[in-house]
C-alpha positions in Angstrom: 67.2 173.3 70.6 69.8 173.8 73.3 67.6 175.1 75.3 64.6 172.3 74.9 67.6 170.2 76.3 68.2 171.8 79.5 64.3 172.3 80.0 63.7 168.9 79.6 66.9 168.3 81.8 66.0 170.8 84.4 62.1 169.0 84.5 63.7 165.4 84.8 65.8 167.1 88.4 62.3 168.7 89.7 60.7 165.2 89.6 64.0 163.4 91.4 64.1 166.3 93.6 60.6 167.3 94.5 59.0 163.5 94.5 59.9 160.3 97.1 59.9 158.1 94.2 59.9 158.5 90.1 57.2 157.0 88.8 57.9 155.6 84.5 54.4 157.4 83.7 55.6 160.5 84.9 58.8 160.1 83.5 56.8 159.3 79.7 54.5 162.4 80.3 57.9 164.8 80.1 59.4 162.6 77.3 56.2 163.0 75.1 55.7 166.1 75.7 59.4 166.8 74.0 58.7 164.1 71.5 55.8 165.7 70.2 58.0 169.3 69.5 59.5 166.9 66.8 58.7 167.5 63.9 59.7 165.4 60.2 61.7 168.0 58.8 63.8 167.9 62.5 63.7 163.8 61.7 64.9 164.6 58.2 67.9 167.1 59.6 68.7 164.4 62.3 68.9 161.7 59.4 71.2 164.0 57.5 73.1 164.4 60.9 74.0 160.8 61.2 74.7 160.3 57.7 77.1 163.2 57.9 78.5 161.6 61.2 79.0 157.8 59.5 80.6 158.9 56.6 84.5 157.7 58.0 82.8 154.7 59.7 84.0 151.6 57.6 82.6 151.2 54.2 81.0 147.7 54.7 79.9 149.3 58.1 78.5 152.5 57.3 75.2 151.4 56.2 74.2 149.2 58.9 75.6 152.0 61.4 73.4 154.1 60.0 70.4 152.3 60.5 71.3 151.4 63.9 71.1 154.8 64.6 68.2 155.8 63.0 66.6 152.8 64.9 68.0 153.8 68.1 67.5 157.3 68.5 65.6 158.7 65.5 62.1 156.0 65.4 62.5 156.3 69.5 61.1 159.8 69.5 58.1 158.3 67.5 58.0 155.4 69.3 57.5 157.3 72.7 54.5 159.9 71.0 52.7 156.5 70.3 53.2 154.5 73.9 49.7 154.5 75.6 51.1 151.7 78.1 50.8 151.9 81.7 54.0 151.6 83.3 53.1 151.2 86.9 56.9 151.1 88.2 58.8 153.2 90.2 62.7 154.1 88.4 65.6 153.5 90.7 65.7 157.3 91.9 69.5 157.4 92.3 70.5 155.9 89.1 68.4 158.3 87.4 69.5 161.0 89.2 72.8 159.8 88.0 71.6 159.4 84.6 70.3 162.8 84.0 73.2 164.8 85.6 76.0 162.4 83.2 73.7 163.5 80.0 73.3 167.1 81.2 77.6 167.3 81.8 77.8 165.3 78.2 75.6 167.6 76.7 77.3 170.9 78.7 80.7 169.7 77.3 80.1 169.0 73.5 82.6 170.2 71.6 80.6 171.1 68.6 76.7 172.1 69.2 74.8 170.3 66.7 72.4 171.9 64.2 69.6 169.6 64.4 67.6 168.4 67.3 69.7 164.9 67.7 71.0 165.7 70.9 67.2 166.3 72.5 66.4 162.9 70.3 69.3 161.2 71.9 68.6 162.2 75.3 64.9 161.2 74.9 66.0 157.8 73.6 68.1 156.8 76.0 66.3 158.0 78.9 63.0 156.2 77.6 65.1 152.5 76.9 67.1 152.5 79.7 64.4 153.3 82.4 61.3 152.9 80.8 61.8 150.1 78.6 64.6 148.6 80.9 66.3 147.7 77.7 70.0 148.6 76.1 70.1 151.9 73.9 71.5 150.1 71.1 69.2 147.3 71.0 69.6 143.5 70.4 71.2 142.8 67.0 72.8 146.5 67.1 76.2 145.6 64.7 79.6 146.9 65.5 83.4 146.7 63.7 84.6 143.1 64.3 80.9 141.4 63.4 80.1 141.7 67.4 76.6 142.9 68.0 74.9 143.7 70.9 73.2 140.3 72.6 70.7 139.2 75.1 71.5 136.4 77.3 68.8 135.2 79.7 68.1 138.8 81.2 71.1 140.2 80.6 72.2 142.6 77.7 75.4 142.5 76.5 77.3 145.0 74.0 80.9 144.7 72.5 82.0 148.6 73.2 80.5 149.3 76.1 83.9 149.2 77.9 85.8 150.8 75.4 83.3 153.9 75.5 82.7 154.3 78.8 84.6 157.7 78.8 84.2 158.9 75.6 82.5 162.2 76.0 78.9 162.1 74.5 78.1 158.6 74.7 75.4 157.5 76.4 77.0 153.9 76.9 77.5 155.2 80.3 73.9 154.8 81.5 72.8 152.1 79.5 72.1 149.1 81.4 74.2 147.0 79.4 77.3 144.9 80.2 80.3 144.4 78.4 80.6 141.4 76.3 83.3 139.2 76.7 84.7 138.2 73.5 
């Protein structure tokens, strides 16, 4: 699983590197083609991942943590086997450069390698909302402690931690387009 990681890494580089511009289709091409290596027993270990990983979030938390989650990350990779748009868009090269060289250094430094294929999922997911969808990781609605949630106001997303985790290793809150909400 590691490796699928870096492959898909290492494929995202040769694009930025080897092309003027990044086109979105190409961009979905790679992430299919790693979205369709998932298989439901992965889903199922992922699933059992983040309900291992919730279980010291808040009690009257936990469940709605877990489904943003799931939501997020785990219907994503199913979500990009199934998109047959066109996305006739170039991706802001430089960001994405950015992007994938912050989730290859998060993914080079985790502490504890996971057993299941969430980081690959993760990866997928965030690359496909933030520059193919243009749209937060966690989306709209996305609860967090304190009954903040992530919002939308006129084009601009807005989440409650995106501050606070900026530099926590792992997350991916620092490529996703969203701002910090004031509150």
């Amino acid at each position: 699983m590691d490796k699928q990681v870096l492959e898909m890494l290492d494929e995202f580089s040769d694009i930025a590197s080897n092309e003027k511009s990044i086109s979105a289709n190409s961009v979905l091409e790679i992430l299919k083609n790693y979205s369709s290596t998932i298989s439901v027993f992965d889903m199922m270990a992922v699933r059992a991942e983040i309900i291992e990983e919730n279980k010291y979030v808040q009690a009257n938390y936990r469940e709605e943590s877990q489904k943003s989650y799931v939501k997020s990350f785990l219907l994503r990779s199913k979500e990009i086997l199934a998109d047959a748009n066109d996305y006739a868009k170039d991706i802001d090269k430089d960001d994405f450069i950015d992007a994938v060289e912050i989730l290859r250094s998060n993914h080079m430094n985790e502490a504890s390698e996971s057993k299941s294929k969430f980081p690959l999922i993760a990866i997928m997911a965030s690359i496909y909302t933030t520059f193919i969808l243009e749209e937060p990781i966690h989306p709209v609605g996305t609860p967090f402690p304190g009954s903040l949630k992530v919002e939308k106001k006129g084009d601009v997303f807005l989440c409650p931690v995106k501050d606070a985790n900026i530099d926590t290793p792992n997350a991916v809150c620092n490529i996703c387009l969203a701002e910090q909400l004031d509150f």
